[in-house]
ZAMARGU-4260 file (C-alpha; in steps of 0.2 Angstrom, whole numbers, plus 5000, padded with zeros to 4 digits):
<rodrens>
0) 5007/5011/4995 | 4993/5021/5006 | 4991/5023/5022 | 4977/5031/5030 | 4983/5043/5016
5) 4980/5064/5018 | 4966/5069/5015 | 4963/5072/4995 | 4960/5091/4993 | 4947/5088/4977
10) 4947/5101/4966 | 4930/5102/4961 | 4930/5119/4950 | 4937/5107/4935 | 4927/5106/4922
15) 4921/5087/4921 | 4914/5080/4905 | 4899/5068/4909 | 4906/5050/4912 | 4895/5034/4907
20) 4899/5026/4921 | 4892/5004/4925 | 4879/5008/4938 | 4865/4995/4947 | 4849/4995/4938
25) 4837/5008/4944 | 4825/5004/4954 | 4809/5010/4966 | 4814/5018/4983 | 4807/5008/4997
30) 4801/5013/5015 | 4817/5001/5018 | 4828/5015/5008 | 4821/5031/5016 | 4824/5023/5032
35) 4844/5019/5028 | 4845/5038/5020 | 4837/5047/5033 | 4853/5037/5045 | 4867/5038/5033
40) 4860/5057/5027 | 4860/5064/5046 | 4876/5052/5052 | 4885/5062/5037 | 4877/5080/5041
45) 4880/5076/5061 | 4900/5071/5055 | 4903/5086/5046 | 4898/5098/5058 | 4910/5088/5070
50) 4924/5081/5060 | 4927/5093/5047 | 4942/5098/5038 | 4933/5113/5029 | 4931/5122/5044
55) 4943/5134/5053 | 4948/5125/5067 | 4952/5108/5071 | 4939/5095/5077 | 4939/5091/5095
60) 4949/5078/5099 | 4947/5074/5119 | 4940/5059/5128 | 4923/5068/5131 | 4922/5068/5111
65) 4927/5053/5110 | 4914/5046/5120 | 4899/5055/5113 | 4905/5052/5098 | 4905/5033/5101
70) 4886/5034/5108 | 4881/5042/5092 | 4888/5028/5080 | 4880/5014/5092 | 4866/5020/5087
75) 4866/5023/5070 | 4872/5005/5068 | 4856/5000/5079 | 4847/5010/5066 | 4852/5002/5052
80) 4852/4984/5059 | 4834/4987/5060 | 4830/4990/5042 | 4828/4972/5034 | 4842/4971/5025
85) 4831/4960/5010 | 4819/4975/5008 | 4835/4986/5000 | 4835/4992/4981 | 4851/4984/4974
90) 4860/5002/4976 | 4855/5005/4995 | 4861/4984/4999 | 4877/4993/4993 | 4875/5007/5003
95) 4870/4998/5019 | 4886/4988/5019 | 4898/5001/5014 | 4890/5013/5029 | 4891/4999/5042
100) 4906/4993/5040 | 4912/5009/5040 | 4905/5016/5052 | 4910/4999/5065 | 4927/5001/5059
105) 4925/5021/5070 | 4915/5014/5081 | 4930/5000/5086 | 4942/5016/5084 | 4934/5022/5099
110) 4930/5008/5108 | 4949/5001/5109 | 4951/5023/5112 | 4966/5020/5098 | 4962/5040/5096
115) 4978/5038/5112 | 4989/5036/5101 | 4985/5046/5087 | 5000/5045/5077 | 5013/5029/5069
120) 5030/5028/5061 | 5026/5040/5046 | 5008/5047/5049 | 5008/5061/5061 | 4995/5073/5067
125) 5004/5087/5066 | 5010/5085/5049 | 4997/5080/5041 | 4988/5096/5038 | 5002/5106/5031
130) 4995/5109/5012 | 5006/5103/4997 | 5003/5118/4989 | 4994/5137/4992 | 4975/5142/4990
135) 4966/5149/4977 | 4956/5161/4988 | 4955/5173/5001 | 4942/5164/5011 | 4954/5146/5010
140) 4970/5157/5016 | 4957/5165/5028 | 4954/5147/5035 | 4971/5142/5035 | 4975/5156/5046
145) 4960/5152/5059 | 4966/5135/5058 | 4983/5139/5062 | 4977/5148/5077 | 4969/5134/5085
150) 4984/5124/5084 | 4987/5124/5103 | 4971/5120/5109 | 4971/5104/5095 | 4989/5100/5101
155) 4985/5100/5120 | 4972/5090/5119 | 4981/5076/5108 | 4995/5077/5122 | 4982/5074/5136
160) 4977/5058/5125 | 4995/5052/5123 | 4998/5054/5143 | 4983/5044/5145 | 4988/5030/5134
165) 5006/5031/5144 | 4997/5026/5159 | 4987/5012/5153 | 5001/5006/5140 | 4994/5011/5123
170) 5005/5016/5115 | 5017/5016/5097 | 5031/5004/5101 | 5046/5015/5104 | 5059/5005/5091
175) 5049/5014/5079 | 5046/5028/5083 | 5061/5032/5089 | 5069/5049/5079 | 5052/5053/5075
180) 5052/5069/5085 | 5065/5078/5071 | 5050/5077/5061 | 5041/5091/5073 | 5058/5104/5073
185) 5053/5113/5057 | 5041/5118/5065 | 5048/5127/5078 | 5054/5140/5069 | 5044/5156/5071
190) 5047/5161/5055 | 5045/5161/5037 | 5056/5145/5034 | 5043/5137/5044 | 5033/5127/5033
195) 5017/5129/5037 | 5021/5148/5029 | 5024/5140/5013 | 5008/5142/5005 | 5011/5163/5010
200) 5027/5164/5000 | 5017/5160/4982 | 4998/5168/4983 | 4989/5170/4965 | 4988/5183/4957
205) 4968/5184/4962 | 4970/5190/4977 | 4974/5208/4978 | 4993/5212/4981 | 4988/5223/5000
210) 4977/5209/5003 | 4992/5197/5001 | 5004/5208/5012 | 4992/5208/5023 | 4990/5190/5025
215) 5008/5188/5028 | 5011/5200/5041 | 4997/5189/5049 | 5003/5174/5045 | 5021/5180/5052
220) 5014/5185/5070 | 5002/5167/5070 | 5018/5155/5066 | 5029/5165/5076 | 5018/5170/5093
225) 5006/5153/5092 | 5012/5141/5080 | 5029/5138/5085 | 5027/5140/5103 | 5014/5125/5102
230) 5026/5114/5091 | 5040/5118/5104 | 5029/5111/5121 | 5024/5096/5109 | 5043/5094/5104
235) 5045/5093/5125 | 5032/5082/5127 | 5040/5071/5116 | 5058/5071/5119 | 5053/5071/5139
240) 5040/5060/5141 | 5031/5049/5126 | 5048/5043/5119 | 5058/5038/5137 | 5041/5028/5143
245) 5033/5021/5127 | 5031/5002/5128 | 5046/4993/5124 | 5036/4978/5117 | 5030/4979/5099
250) 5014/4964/5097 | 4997/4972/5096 | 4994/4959/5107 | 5003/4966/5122 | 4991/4980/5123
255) 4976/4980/5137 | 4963/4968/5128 | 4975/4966/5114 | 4969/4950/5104 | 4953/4959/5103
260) 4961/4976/5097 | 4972/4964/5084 | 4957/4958/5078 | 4946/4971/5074 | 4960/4980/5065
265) 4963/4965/5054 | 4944/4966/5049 | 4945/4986/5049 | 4959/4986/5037 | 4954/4972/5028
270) 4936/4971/5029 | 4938/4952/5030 | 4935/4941/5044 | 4951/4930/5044 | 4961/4924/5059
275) 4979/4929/5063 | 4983/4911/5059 | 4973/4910/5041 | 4982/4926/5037 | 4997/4918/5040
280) 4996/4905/5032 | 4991/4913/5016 | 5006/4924/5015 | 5018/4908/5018 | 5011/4900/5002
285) 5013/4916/4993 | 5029/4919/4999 | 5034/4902/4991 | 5026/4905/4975 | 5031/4921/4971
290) 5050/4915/4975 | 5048/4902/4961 | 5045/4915/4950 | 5059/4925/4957 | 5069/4914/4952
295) 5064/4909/4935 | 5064/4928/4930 | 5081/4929/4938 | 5086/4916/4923 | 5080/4927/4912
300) 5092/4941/4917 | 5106/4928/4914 | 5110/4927/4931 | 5119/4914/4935 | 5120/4914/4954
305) 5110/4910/4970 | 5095/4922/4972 | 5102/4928/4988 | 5117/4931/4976 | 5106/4941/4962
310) 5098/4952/4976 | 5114/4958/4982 | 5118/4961/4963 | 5103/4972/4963 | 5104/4982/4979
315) 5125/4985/4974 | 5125/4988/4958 | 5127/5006/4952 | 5117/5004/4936 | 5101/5002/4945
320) 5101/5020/4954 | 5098/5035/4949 | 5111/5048/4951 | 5101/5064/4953 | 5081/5066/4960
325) 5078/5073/4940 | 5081/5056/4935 | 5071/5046/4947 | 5057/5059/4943 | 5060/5056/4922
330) 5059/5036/4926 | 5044/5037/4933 | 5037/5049/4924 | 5040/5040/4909 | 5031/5025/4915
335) 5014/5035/4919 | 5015/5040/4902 | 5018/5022/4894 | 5002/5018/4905 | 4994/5031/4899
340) 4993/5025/4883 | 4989/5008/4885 | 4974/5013/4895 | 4962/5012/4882 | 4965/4994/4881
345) 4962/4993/4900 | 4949/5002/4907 | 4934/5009/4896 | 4929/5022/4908 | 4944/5037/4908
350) 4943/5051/4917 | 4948/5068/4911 | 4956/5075/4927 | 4977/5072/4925 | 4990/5071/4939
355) 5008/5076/4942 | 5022/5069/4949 | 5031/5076/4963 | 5046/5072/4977 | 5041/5071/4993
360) 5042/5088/5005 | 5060/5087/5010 | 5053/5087/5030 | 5045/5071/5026 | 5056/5062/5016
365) 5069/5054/5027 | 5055/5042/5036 | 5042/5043/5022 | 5037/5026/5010 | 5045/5027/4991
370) 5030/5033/4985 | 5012/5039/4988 | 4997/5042/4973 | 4983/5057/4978 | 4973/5067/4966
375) 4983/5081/4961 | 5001/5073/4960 | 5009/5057/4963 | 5023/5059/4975 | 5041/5049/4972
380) 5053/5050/4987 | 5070/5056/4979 | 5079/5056/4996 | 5094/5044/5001 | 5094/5041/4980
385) 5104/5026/4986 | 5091/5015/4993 | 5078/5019/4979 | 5081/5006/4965 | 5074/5011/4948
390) 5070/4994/4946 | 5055/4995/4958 | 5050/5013/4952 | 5040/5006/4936 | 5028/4995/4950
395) 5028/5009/4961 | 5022/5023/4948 | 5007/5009/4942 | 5001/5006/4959 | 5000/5024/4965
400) 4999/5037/4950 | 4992/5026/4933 | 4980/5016/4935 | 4982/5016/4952 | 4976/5026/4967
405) 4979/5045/4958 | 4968/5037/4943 | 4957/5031/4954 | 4955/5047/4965 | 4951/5056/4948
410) 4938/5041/4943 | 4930/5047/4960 | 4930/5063/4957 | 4923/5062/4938 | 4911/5047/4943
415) 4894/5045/4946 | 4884/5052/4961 | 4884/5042/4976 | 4878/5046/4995 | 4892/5060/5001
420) 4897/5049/5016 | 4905/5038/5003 | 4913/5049/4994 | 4923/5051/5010 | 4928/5031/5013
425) 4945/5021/5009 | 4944/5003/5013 | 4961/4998/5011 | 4956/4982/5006 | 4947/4989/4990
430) 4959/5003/4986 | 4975/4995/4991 | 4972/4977/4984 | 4969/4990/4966 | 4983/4997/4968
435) 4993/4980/4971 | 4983/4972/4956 | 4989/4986/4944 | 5009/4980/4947 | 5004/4964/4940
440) 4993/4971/4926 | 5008/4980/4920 | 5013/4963/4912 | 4998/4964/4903 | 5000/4980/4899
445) 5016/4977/4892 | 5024/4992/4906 | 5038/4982/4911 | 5053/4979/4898 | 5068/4972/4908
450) 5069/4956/4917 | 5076/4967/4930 | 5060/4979/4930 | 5049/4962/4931 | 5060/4958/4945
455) 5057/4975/4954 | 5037/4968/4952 | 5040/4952/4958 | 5049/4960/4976 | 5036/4973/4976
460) 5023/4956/4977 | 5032/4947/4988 | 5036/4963/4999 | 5016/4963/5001 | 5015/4945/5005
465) 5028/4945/5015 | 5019/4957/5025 | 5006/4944/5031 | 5019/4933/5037 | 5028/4948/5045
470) 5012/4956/5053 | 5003/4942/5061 | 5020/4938/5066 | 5026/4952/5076 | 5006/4954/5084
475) 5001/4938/5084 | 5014/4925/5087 | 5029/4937/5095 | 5041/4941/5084 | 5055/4952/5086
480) 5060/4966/5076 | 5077/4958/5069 | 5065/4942/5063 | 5054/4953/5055 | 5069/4963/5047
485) 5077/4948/5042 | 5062/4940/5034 | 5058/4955/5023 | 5078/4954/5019 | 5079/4936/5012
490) 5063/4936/5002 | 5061/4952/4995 | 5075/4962/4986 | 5073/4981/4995 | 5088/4990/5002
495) 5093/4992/5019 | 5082/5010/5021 | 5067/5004/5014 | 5066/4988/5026 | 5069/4996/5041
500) 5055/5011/5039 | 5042/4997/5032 | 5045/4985/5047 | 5044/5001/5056 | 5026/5004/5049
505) 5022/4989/5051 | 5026/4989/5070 | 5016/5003/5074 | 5000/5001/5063 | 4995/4984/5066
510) 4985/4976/5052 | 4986/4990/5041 | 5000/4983/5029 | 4987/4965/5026 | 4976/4975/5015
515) 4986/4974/5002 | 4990/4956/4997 | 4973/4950/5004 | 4964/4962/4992 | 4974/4959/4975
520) 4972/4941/4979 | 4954/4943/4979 | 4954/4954/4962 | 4964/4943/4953 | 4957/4926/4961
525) 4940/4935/4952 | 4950/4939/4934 | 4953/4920/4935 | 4934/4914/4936 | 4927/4928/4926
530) 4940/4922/4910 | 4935/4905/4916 | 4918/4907/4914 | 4916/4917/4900 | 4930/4911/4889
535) 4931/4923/4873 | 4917/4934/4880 | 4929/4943/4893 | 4933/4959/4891 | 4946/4968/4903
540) 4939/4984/4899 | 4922/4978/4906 | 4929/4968/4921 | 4937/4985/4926 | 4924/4994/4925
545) 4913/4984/4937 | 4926/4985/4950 | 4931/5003/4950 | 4913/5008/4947 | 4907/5001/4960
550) 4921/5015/4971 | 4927/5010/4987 | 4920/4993/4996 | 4920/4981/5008 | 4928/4965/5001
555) 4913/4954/5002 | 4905/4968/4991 | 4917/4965/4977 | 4915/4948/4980 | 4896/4949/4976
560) 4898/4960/4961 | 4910/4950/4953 | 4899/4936/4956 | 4886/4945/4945 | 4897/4952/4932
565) 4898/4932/4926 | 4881/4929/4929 | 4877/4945/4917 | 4889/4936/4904 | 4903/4948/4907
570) 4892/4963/4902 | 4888/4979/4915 | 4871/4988/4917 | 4865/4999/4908 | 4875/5017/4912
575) 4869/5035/4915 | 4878/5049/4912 | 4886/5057/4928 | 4882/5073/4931 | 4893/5085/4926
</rodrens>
């Protein structure tokens, strides 16, 4: 499950054999294309320079940015709404959609100045650029370092935004965001147990050993003179003033121009153009159909009870919780390896790069999801062992390590060239709606081989569809907190913990959670017409393929790809190698 995630730290000194990868047939640039490249090109050079996590210092964050940063993308989406559109090479077409509807999605950012309140109910500003693990060179630690420094002068001007969204009542709800504050506390400490020290305690061995004591006597007097300080005024801020006077009401809705704001989150997250309604609607026929099958995979287990019965079963009994993190870690673990082999029945393009798997940082943990993918590990939350069922853990590793989102962030990495800007993007609808789509693969894939396992698919399913019903709810149509939480309770079997922090999530990011359903309905909804259509001419390995070569989308993109996948008689375009 993804979020917007942390940024994926690509480590591109790996050694990358050359990848054939499905690409659009080559063809002729036109004056139409060096139009849309000279926009995307300079929106992306312009970007960097602004936005960029590769320098030393944080990008600037006040209204005054804001603002010029809004007046900049107005125009670039003036720009490209003035190249015709029919005039496009197959591959710029591509390009055109996915840099406008990115770029409206910033744009819409801005507009609804969402940049006031820049954090939710696990994604936090002040976390999320604390590394996972050290450098490997003097220059990175030498960034780190200058970044650090700059922490007060980022942090200040976050606070000035969150006091202006006080004012207007912009803000996250405060129900969930309540004990979010303990998250900024180890940070106050001014010294080494802070853990933004953490990548000084282990250096490699290429730096120099003066070099690295001289590193960590500077690092000692910036966390303990500039770091800590900062985190302690933004602790006060906190505790003092965002907390006691956040909005006590939770819908989108309630915000100043909030059926608009709704709105144009649902199509940023989503990239679709559905009403709160349709959305609706759409999740209260899943939620029914995915409880017949519930059921009927209850029967299987022998379970003789009411499903209402079987879930209590599931979240009581001992046998389905691991006793020590080891073992959650070894569970899933396992599972990526079981994938691992059946991939070559799967996908027909692998990459080479290969990811760990890892428990969430310990400061994180209490409020953080079960599980997150990224590029150089796959992340299992191991705390409260109580409330993480193992029955769920098989679903959970597909969707975010194998072949899920840390496959698919190596696929990126290994893939073919495409425009920098969009080696940058995540539509959640794309991305997400994988991830989703590779639970239910594993019963192709032959991954899940307990009833009780297919059962921890089945609530993962209809957790995600549930979440339409829940999200449009609570935004759209004024449900409280307790509806929501008993909504998620009798229709999917997650504990207690879990429940809480998703509602939670789902509180403070609206839209964000409808991705996911929305886009594995899609994907699958395009398996059925592709076998369909081409009967013993579908290949999985091919359909595959098409989708993730493509990288990340715009729905209606997929949409149009799949459409020509059949028309091409379930074949892909000629490949190029990737360059290495």
């Amino acid at each position: 499950m993804h979020r917007p995630r942390p940024r994926l730290h690509l480590l591109l000194s790996v050694a990358c054999i050359p990848l054939l990868q499905p690409q659009v047939a080559a063809q002729s640039p036109t004056s139409a294309d060096e139009r849309l490249r000279a926009v995307y090109n300079a929106e992306w050079s312009w970007r960097q320079k602004e936005m960029s996590d590769d320098s030393g210092y944080f990008p600037r964050v006040d209204a005054a940015t804001q603002q010029a940063h809004l007046a900049y993308w107005t125009r670039a989406l003036a720009e490209v709404d003035a190249i015709p559109f029919a005039e496009l090479s197959a591959e710029e077409k591509i390009n055109a959609q996915v840099f406008r509807t990115s770029i409206k999605a910033m744009v819409d950012d801005v507009r609804f100045k969402t940049y006031e309140a820049p954090f939710n109910s696990d994604t936090f500003f002040w976390t999320e650029f604390t590394p996972r693990q050290g450098f490997q060179k003097s220059d990175e630690y030498q960034r780190y370092l200058s970044r650090l420094r700059d922490v007060p002068r980022y942090f200040d001007e976050q606070m000035v935004n969150m006091r202006a969204g006080l004012a207007r009542g912009f803000t996250i709800p405060r129900v969930s965001v309540v004990g979010r504050d303990k998250t900024i506390e180890p940070y106050v400490k001014g010294d080494s147990t802070n853990p933004l020290f953490l990548p000084f305690t282990q250096m490699p061995s290429s730096i120099p050993a003066e070099q690295q004591a001289a590193f960590r006597r500077e690092a000692a007097t910036v966390v303990r003179d500039i770091v800590a300080p900062a985190y302690a005024r933004l602790l006060t801020m906190m505790r003092d003033e965002y907390l006691p006077r956040a909005r006590t009401t939770l819908a989108a809705t309630a915000m100043p121009d909030g059926a608009a704001y709704y709105q144009a989150m649902i199509e940023k997250y989503t990239t679709l153009t559905l009403t709160p309604q349709q959305i609706h609607d759409m999740g209260v026929a899943e939620v029914a159909r995915i409880r017949g099958e519930m059921i009927a995979t209850m029967k299987r287990a022998g379970f003789t009870g009411t499903l209402p019965e079987f879930m209590t079963f599931l979240r009581t009994d001992p046998q389905f919780y691991a006793k020590t993190p080891r073992e959650l870690l070894a569970y899933s673990a396992y599972v990526a390896k079981k994938a691992d082999y059946k991939l070559r029945e799967t996908i027909g393009y692998l990459p080479r790069y290969r990811h760990g798997i890892i428990p969430v940082p310990e400061a994180l943990a209490p409020i953080y999801t079960g599980g997150r993918g990224g590029l150089e590990a796959c992340m299992m939350n191991t705390y409260n062992l109580p409330a993480r069922p193992l029955y769920t853990i098989a679903a959970l590793t597909l969707h975010e390590c194998t072949p899920g989102h840390s496959f698919q962030a190596a696929l990126a990495l290994e893939g073919p060239p495409r425009p920098a800007f969009r080696n940058a993007i995540y539509f959640s609808g794309y991305g997400e709606g994988w991830g989703l789509y590779t639970e239910w693969l594993g019963t192709v894939m032959g991954i899940y081989e307990t009833p009780y396992e297919d059962f921890g698919r089945l609530t993962y399913e209809m957790w995600r569809a549930a979440r339409l019903v829940i999200d449009t709810g609570i935004h759209q149509f004024g449900w409280t907190r307790q509806q929501a939480v008993d909504y998620l309770t009798e229709n999917a079997a997650l504990s207690e913990h879990e429940i809480n922090t998703e509602i939670d999530r789902y509180i403070s990011w609206p839209g964000q959670a409808l991705a996911y359903k929305l886009g594995e309905m899609q994907i699958r909804r395009h398996r059925r017409e592709a076998e369909a259509a081409l009967g013993a001419a579908f290949d999985q390995r091919l359909f595959h393929d098409a989708i993730l070569a493509l990288g990340s989308v715009p729905l209606p993109v997929l949409e149009e790809r799949m459409k020509q996948f059949i028309a091409d008689g379930g074949k892909n375009p000629t490949a190029a190698p990737a360059k290495p």
